[in-house]
Every structure is written in structure tokens, then in C-alpha cells.
C-alpha positions as CSV (number, residue, x, y, z in Angstrom):
1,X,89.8,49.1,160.1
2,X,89.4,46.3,162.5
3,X,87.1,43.7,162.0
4,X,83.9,42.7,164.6
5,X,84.7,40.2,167.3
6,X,81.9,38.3,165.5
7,X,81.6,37.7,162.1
8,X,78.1,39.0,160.7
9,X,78.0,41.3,164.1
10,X,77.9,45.5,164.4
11,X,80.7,47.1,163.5
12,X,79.7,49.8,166.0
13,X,78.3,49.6,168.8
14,X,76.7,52.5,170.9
15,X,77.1,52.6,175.1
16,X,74.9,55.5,176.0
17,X,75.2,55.8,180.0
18,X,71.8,57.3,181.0
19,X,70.1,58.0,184.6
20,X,66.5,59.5,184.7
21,X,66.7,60.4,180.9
22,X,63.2,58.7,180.0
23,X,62.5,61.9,177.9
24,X,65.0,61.7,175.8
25,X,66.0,57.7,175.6
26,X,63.6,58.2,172.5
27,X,64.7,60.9,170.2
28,X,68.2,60.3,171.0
29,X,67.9,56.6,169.4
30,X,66.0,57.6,166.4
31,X,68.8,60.1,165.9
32,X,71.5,57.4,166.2
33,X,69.4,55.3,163.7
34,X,69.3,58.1,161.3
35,X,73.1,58.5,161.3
36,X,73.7,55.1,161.2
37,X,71.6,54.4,158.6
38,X,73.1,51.5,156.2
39,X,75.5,50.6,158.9
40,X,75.7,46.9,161.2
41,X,75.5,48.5,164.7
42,X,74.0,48.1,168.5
43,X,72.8,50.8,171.0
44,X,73.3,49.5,174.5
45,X,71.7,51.9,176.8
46,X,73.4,51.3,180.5
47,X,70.3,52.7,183.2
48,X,72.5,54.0,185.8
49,X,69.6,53.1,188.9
50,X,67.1,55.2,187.2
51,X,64.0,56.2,189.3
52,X,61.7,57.2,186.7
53,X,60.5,55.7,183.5
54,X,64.1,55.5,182.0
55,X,64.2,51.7,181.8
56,X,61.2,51.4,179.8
57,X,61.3,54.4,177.4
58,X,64.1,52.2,176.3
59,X,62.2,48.9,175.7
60,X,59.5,51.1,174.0
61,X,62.0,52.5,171.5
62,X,63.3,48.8,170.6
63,X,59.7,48.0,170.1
64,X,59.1,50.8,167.9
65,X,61.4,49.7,165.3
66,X,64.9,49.4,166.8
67,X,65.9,46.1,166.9
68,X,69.7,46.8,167.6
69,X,68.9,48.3,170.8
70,X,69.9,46.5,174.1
71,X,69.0,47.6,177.9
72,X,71.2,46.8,180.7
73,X,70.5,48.2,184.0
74,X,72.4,48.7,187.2
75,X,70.6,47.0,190.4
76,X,72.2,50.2,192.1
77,X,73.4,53.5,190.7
78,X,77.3,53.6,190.4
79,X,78.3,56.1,188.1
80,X,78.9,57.1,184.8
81,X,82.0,55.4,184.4
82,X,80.6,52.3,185.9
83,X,77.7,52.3,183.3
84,X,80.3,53.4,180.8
85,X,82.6,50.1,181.8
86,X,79.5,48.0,181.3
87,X,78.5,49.1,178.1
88,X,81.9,48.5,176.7
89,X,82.2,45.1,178.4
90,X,79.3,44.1,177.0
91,X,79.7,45.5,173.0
92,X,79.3,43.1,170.9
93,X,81.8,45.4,168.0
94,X,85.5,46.0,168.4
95,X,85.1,49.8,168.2
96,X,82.8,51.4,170.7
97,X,81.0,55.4,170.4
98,X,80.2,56.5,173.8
99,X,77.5,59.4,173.9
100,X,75.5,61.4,177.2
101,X,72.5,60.3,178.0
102,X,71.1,64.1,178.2
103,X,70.7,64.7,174.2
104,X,73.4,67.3,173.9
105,X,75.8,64.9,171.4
106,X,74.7,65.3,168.3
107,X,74.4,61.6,166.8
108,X,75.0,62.9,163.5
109,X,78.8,63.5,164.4
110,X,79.3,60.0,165.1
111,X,80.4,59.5,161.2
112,X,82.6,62.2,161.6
113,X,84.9,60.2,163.9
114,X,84.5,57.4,162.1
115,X,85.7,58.7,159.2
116,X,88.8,60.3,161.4
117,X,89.4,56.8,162.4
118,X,89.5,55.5,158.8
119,X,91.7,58.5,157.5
120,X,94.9,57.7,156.2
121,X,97.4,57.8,158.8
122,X,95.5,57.0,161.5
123,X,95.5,53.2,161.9
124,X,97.3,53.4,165.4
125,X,94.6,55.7,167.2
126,X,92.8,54.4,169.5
127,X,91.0,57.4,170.6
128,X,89.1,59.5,168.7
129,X,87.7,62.6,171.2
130,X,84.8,65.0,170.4
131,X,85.7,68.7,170.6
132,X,83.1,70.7,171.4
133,X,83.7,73.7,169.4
134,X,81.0,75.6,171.2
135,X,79.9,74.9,174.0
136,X,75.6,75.2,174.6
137,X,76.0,75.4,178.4
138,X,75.6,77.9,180.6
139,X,78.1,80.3,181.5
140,X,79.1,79.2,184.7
141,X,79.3,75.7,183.5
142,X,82.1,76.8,180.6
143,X,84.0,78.5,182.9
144,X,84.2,75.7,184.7
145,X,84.9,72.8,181.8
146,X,87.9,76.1,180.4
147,X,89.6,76.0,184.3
148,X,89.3,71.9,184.5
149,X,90.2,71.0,181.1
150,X,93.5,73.5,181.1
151,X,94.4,72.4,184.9
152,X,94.4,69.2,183.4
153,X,96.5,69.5,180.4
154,X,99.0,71.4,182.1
155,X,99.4,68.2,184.9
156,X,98.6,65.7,182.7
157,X,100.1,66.7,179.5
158,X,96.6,64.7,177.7
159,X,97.4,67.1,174.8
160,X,93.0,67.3,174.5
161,X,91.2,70.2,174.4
162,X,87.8,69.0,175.6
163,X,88.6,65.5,178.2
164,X,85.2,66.2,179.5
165,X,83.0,66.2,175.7
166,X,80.8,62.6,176.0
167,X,81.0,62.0,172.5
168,X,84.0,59.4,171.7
169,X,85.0,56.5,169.2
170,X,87.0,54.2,171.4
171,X,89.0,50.9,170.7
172,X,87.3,48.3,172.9
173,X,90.4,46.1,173.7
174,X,91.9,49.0,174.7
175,X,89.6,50.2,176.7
176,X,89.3,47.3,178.9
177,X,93.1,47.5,179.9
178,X,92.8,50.5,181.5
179,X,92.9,51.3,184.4
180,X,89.0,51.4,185.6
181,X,87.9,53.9,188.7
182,X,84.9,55.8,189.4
183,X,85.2,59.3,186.9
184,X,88.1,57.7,185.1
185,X,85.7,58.9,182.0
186,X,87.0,62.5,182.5
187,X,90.6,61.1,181.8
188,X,90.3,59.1,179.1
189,X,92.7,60.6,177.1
190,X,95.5,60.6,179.8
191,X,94.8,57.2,180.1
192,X,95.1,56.2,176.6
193,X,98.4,58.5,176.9
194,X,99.7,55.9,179.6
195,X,99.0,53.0,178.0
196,X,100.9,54.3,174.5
197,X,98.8,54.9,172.2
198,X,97.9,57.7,170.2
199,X,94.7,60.3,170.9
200,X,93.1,62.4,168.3
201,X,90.4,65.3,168.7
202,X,87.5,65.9,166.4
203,X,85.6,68.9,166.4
204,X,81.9,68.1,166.5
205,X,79.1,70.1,167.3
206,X,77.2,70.6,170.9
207,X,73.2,71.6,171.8
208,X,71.3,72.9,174.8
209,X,69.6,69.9,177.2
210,X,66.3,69.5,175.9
211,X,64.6,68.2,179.0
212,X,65.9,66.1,182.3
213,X,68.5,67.7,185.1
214,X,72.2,67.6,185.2
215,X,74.0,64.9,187.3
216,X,76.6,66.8,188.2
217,X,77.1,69.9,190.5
218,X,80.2,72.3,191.1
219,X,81.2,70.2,194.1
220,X,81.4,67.0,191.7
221,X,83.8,68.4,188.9
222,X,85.5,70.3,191.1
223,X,86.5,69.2,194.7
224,X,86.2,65.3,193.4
225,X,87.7,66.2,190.4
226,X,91.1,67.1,192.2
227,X,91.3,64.2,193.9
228,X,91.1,62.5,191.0
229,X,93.4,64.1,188.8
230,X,96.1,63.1,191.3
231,X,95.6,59.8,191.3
232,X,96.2,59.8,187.5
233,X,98.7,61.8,187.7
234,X,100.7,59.3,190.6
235,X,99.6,55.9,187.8
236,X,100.9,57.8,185.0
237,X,104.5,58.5,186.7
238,X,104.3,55.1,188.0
239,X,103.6,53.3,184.3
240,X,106.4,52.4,181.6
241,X,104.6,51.9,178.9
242,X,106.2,50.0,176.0
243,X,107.6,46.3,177.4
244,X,107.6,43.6,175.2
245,X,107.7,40.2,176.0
246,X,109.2,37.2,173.5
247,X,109.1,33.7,174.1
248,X,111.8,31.6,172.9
């Protein structure tokens, strides 16, 4: 297991993008702090350009007893993989959990890909994906995630069941030589692919949105989604991974 970039710091630290989630900024941290409970971590919460009370439902949860939590906010709204990028950037651990902002990740399965990650044989992942086993989404929405996530692991060949779950353990370092583009959070695993390394899914468990509106409508994880998955698909055939360089 690697160590913290600093010593004495979390050995985990949380990025939770969120975006007019002031209702549940709350009991999502108090879960995280249950699970985590004997742990060194942070919870950076990354406001997307919220308009409501988002911002501050965050400060009152660090004053309620929750030290480890840290706010950083967008002057303009920029996505999720924009908030996701800051949050990493700015984690203070060398292994990062990423989790929606909407309260349907359970924080209790956060130990479960921990303990993936410590497992014997797996010291050269460096991505640990949630699987959502089953889904608590409407049935419009599954259908869609089932067509997206199987277009993609035909063209892609990510070898993940669920790219789109929010729930990940991710290697910072890693992360931040990737290459970063708005909704390059749905192709994580691809990415990870192109750069080498090895990808693992974990089943964890999903719930219903307890309050606040989706993000995201057909047009965004469909029509944008396309164009997307192309451009991965034209950096992956570009990309040969595995050059070494010695000095002599």
C-alpha cells in the first residue's frame, strides 16, 4: 500500500463533485465518517457553480464535527469531470475515492475497495471500479447505462461492466497523467487501459436519490456521449503505452 504524500496526512481522501446537492452534502458526510471511522482521511467536496445552499450545507457539516472536510468551489460551473480533476489535484493522500454528489453511493462500500486494493495480488491496480450490482434507477435510465456501457466495451475493449458507477478508488499520480477532457469520468477505465495499467471491478451496492434532480438528461449520455467515445477511441489507437527511458 502506498504511503501519503505527507507524512502524518490522510491516507484517503474523498473528492465528492456536487452541484445543487445542499440536501444531501449532510448525511452523505456523516455516512463517509461512519465508514471511515478509525481511519486518517479528507472529504473535499468540489461545488460545481451551485445556485442554492450547496456551498454552505458544506461549511455547516465541517462545523458540526467534521474537521477533515474541505470546500472548494468553482467561480463557474464546468462539469463533473472538471470538479472531479480538482478534487484529485488538490488531495492531500496518494489514493483518492470519488463518490456522486446525489447520495446513491453507498459510503459504506468505500472499505470494500479498499480492501480490493490491499488483496494479495493486486499491488499494480490502479483502479478499483464500483459495480453496481443493481441498479436503483429508473427503467429508462438502466436501459440506457445497459446500451452505453456495452457500446462501449465492445469499441473500447475497457473490459468494465459499470464505466458509468461514481463510486471509485483511484491512484492519484495516475490520475493526473491522463488525459483530462470534459466527461472523461465516464472513461476512466479506458483510460487507465491506455496508460497500462491494470482495472478491477468491485461489486458494491446502489440506492434511490433521496432528494435534488439529476444533472444529466438523454441528450447528455447519449448524443455527447458518442462524440466522446470517439475521441477515446482515436487517443487510445494513437498511444503506445510501455516506453522506458534510461539514462546512461
Amino acid at each position: 500500500m502506498d504511503e501519503s504524500l505527507s507524512a502524518g496526512g490522510p491516507e484517503l481522501s474523498v473528492v465528492i463533485p456536487v452541484c445543487n446537492e445542499a440536501g444531501n452534502v449532510g448525511p452523505l458526510a456523516a455516512e463517509i465518517g461512519a465508514a471511515l471511522a478509525g481511519r486518517r482521511y479528507e472529504i473535499l467536496f468540489v461545488d460545481d457553480g451551485s445556485t442554492d445552499a450547496t456551498a454552505e450545507s458544506v461549511r455547516r457539516a465541517r462545523a458540526a464535527g467534521q474537521p477533515q472536510i474541505r470546500l472548494l468551489r468553482h467561480s463557474v460551473r464546468s462539469g463533473q469531470s472538471a470538479a472531479i480533476c480538482t478534487g484529485v489535484r488538490a488531495a492531500h493522500a496518494t489514493w483518492v475515492a470519488t463518490l456522486d454528489g446525489d447520495g446513491q453511493n453507498d459510503p459504506a462500500d468505500i472499505p470494500k475497495l479498499l480492501a480490493a486494493r490491499d488483496a494479495p495480488g493486486n499491488g499494480d491496480v490502479r483502479l478499483f471500479m464500483g459495480h453496481r450490482v443493481t441498479r436503483r434507477d429508473t427503467v429508462w435510465r438502466r436501459v440506457q447505462s445497459r446500451i452505453a456501457n456495452g457500446v462501449r466495451a465492445r469499441l473500447l475493449g475497457d473490459a468494465t461492466p459499470d464505466t458509468g458507477c461514481g463510486i471509485k478508488l483511484l491512484h492519484r499520480a495516475t490520475f493526473l497523467e491522463l488525459p483530462h477532457f470534459d466527461h472523461m469520468h465516464r472513461f476512466l477505465p479506458a483510460l487507465h487501459r491506455r496508460a497500462g495499467v491494470r482495472v478491477i471491478s468491485v461489486p458494491v451496492s446502489h440506492r434511490p436519490r433521496a432528494g435534488g434532480t439529476s444533472k444529466y438528461g438523454m441528450f447528455d449520455r447519449l448524443w455527447v456521449g458518442i462524440v466522446d467515445l470517439f475521441g477515446v477511441m482515436w487517443l487510445t489507437r494513437r498511444h503506445r503505452p510501455g516506453l522506458a527511458v534510461r539514462e546512461e
